[in-house]
N, C-alpha and C positions, 0 to 999 in steps of 0.2 A: 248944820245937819238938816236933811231933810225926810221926812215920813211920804211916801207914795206909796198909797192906796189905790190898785186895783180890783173891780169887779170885772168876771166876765162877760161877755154876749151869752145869750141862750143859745142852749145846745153848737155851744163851743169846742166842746172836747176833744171831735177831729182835728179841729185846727191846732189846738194846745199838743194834742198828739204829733203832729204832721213838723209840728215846730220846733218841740223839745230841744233837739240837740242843738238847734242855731240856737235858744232862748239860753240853756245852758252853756256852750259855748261862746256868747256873749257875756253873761254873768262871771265866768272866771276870766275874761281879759280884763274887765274892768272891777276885780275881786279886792285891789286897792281901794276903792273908794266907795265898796260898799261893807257898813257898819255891819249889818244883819239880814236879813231877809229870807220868805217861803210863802210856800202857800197858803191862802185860805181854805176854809172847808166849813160844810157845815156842820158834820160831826168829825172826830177824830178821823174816821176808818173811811170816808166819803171821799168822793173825788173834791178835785179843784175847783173851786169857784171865786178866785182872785190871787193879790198877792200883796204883802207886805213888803216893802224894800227901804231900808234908813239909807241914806246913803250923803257921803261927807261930800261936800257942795258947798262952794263958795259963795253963791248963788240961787237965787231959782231959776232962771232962765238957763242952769248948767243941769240942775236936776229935770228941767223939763226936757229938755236934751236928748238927757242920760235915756230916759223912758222913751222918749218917744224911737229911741233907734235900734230901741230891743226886739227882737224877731218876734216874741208872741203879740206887742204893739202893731209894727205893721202889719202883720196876718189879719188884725183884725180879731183877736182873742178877745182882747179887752174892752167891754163896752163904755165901761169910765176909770178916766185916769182923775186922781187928786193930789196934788203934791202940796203940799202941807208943811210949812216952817217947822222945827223941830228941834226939843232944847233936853236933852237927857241929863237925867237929874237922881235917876237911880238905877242900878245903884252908881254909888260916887266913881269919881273914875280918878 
């Protein structure tokens, strides 16, 4: 598994907006291979400011992939992408 962590660019919101539906309609084609994922915020009731995605991966070069082919990625939403090895541990599965 793997943990991808994005933050957005500033004053992104148009773009996150403008992209939504290809960002979501990418996320449920490939709904098999992702464990969990949403947004960040900085408060509960706040807009977006990144995103969380665990996503089962064989690899990192498949999870860096997987990201980089996401609509809010190439729009340009996102000002850093980190993908991050990942070993879930709770709870047990």
């Amino acid at each position: 598994m793997y943990a991808i962590v994005c933050f957005d660019a500033p004053d992104s919101g148009g773009l996150r907006d403008s992209h939504r539906t290809a960002h979501q309609e990418f996320l449920q084609a490939h709904a098999a291979k992702i464990a969990y994922g949403g947004p960040l915020k900085g408060r509960a009731d706040g807009p977006s400011t990144g995103a969380l995605i665990v996503v089962n991966c064989a690899t990192r070069e498949e999870a860096e992939a997987f990201i980089a082919a996401d609509p809010y990625n190439r729009a340009g939403v996102y000002e850093t992408v980190e993908v991050h090895a990942f070993k879930q541990v709770f709870p047990r599965q």
